[in-house]
N, C-alpha and C positions, 0 to 999 in steps of 0.2 A: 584606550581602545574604544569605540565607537559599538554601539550596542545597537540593530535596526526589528523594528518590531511595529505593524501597525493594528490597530484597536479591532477592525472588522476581523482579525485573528481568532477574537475572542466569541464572534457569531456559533460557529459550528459549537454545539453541543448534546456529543452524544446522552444517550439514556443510558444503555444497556449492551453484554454481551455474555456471549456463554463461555463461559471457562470450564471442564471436565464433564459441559452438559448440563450444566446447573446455571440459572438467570444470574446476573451477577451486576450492579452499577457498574458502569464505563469508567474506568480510572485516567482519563485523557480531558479532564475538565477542564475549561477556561480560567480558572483558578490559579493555575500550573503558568501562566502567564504574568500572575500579581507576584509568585514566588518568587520568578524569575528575575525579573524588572527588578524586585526590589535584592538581590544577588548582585547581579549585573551593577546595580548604584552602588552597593556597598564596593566594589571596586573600583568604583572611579572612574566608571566608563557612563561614554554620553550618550542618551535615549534617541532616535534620529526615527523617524518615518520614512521607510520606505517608496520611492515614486512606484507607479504603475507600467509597472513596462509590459505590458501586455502579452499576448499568447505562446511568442515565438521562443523566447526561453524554456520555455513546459514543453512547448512542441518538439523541440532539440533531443528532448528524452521521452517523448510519451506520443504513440502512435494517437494518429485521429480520431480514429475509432473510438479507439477510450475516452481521449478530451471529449468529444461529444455525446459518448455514451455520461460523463460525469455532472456535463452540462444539464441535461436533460432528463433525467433517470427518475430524478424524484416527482416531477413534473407527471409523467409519463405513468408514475408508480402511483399516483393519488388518483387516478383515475379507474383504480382495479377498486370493484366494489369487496369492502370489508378488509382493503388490504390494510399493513401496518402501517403507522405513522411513520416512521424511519424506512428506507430502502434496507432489509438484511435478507441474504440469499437462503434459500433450503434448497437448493439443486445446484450440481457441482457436474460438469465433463468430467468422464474419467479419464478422456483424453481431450486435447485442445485442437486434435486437427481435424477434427468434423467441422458440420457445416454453421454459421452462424444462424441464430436465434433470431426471429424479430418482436418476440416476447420481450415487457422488462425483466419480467420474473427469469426468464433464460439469461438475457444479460448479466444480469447481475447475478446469478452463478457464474459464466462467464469472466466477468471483470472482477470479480472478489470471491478472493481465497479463503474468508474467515470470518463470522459474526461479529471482529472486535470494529471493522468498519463501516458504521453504519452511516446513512447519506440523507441528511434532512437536506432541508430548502438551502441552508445556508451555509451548507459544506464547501460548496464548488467557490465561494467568495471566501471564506476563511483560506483552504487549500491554497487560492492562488495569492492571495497577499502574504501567506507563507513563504511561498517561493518566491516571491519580486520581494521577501526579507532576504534571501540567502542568494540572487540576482544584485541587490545593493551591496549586500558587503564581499559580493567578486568585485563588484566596481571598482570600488574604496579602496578594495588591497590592488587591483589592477594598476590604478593609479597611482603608488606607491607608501599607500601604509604598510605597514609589515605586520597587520592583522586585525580582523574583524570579528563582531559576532554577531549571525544570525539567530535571534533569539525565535526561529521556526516553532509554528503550533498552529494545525498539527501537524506533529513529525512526517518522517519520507521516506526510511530508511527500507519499509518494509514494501515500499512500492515498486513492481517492476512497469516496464514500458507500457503495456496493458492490464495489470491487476490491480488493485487495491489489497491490502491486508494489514494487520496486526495495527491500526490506527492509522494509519498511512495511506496518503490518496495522491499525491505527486510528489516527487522523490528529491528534498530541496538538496539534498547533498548530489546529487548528480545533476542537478540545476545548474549548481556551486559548479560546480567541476569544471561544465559543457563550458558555462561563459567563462569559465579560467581561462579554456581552451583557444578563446579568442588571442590571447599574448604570450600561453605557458605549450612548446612543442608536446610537453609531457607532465602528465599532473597526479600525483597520488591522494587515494580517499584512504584515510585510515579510520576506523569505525572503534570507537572502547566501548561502546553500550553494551548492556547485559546479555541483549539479545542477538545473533548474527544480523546482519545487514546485508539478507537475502535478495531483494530489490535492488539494489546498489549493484551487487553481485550478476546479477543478471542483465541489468542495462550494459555493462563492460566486459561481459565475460568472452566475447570474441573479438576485443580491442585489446590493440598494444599501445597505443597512446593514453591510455587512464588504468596505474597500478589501483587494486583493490585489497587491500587487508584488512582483516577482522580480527579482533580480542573479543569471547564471547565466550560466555557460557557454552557448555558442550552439551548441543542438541542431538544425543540420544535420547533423551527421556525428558526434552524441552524446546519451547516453541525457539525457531520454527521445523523442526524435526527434521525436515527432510535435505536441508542446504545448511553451510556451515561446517564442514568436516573437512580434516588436513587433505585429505588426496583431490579436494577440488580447484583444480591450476588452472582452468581457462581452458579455452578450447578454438580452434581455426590459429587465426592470427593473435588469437590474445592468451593460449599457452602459457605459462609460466607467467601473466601478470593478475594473477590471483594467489591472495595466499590467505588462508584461514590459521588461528592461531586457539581453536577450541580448550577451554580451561575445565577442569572438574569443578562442579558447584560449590560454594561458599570460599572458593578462590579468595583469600585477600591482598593486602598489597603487594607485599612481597611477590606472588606467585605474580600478576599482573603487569606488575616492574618488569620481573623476569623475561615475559611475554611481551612486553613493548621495547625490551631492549635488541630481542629476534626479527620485531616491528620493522624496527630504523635501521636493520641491517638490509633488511630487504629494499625500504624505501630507498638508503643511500646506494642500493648497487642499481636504482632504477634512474638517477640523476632526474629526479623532477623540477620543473621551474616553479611549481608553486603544488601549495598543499592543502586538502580539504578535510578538517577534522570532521568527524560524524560524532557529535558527543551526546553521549548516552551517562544521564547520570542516577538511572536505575543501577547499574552495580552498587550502589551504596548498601551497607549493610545492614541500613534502617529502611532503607525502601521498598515500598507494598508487596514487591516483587522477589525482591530477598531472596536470591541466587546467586550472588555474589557477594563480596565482604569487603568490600574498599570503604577504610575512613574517611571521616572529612580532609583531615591534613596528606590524606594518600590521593585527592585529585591533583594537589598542591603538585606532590612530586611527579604524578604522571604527567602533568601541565608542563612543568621544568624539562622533561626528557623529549618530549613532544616538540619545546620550543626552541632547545638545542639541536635541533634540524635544522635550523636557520632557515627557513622557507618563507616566503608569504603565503599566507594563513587565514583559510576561510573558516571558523568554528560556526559549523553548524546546530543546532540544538535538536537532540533526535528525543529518547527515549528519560526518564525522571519521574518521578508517582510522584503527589501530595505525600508529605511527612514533612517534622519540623523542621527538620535541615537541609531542606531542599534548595534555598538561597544559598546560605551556608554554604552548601558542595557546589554551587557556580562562583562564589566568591575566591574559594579558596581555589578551583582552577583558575580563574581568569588573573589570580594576584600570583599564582604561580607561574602562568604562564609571560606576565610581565616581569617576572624578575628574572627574566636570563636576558640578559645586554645585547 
């Protein structure tokens, strides 16, 4: 399997964010990139760079507005005297249908949901060579591999067409998807990260052409709080192609199994031409985030059940914290997901 990932990835790096209100270092380091690479080798999959395909695949899922508000933002934001070094918002709409701001500081309440996304100089260049990672390996599988991985950073999962949130500034799994969409009439995103894949969720939720499923931690009393729950199916035309599969916390394999085997029922009754993993490998049990309880050898098997879908297979790289075994739980998916024939 073919691993695509380019170095200016590693540019964007946040400081800081508030978790429960308290300053907190940024757990979305460039680091998390060295872990992976070296995961990724350990399976036997080849390092490739990315070409540059420029705006129009971002554009496919993310209104103008925002590209250019993400363009520009920091530029615009260093210009406010005594402002912060990072773009982070303190002023939120309580609703989104008032009028537009031509303040940064208004935008960016506007365009982001949450302190954990902060925008220096060299976000918008990391973001988009993210996505022209998870644009290459649609290509790749388009053209007939039977699967890829987008070693994406920073993640996507938690970005909708216009916000920014929870680490996420362009949403490479619905990147993934759109350009599926160029060859596949019908295309499923399944998401296993810890967190819902509320972004994801939102770019599709009034489409019947791209199913959306989530295995996630159950945000009652966890980010992102307010999306993520079984009764959310879609809405207009996309009705019934949403499905949430919210788990009680410290969930482990077993329960998660369980949950991706309701996954692929859904999936197989939606007859997709190809498929977009969102892979989240914060559920581990060691990781910083520790809300879930999945083993190392438990990616292995959710890899196996995922790949017995027989689909062509975009794995996207979402959500994973520094800890030791953080290659580790990319090896043992990507060697489980080669072993099904």
């Amino acid at each position: 399997m073919k691993t695509f990932c380019a170095d200016e990835q590693k540019r964007h790096n946040p400081k800081g964010f508030l978790s429960s209100g308290a300053p907190r270092p940024n757990p979305e380091k460039p680091e998390r990139i060295e872990r992976l690479l070296a995961g990724a080798r350990a399976a036997g999959s080849s390092i490739h760079r990315p070409a540059n395909h420029g705006l129009g695949p971002i554009a496919a899922v993310h209104t103008p507005e925002y590209l250019e508000f993400l363009q520009t933002v920091h530029g615009r934001w260093q210009l406010i005297p005594g402002a912060s070094e990072e773009v982070v918002p303190n002023i939120h709409p309580i609703n989104r249908t008032g009028s537009y701001p031509a303040s940064a500081v208004g935008q960016a309440g506007y365009h982001m949901a949450d302190t954990a996304c902060p925008i220096s100089a060299e976000t918008w260049e990391s973001a988009c060579w993210s996505a022209w990672a998870a644009v290459e390996a649609a290509e790749v599988v388009m053209s007939g591999e039977p699967a890829a991985y987008a070693l994406c950073r920073p993640p996507g999962h938690h970005a909708f067409a216009d916000v920014a949130g929870g680490f996420c500034f362009i949403n490479n799994s619905a990147v993934a998807a759109q350009r599926l969409r160029k060859s596949a009439a019908r295309v499923a995103i399944l998401d296993v990260d810890l967190h819902h894949g509320n972004g994801t969720q939102g770019i599709f939720y009034a489409r019947s052409d791209v199913l959306t499923v989530s295995i996630h931690a159950d945000p009652v009393r966890f980010y992102p709080f307010f999306w993520g729950y079984a009764d959310e199916r879609g809405e207009g035309a996309g009705l019934g192609y949403n499905h949430n599969l919210p788990l009680v916390r410290k969930s482990g394999d077993e329960v998660l199994l369980e949950a991706l085997a309701a996954a692929r029922s859904r999936i197989e009754a939606f007859a997709p031409e190809a498929l977009v993993v969102a892979l989240g490998l914060d559920a581990f049990e060691g990781d910083p985030f520790g809300e879930l309880s999945v083993s190392t050898p438990g990616f292995a098997r959710i890899a196996e059940a995922i790949a017995k879908l027989r689909l062509p297979t975009v794995i996207v790289q979402e959500g994973g914290y520094l800890c030791d075994e953080l290659g580790d739980n990319l090896t043992s998916f990507l060697n489980g997901f080669g072993s099904v024939a």
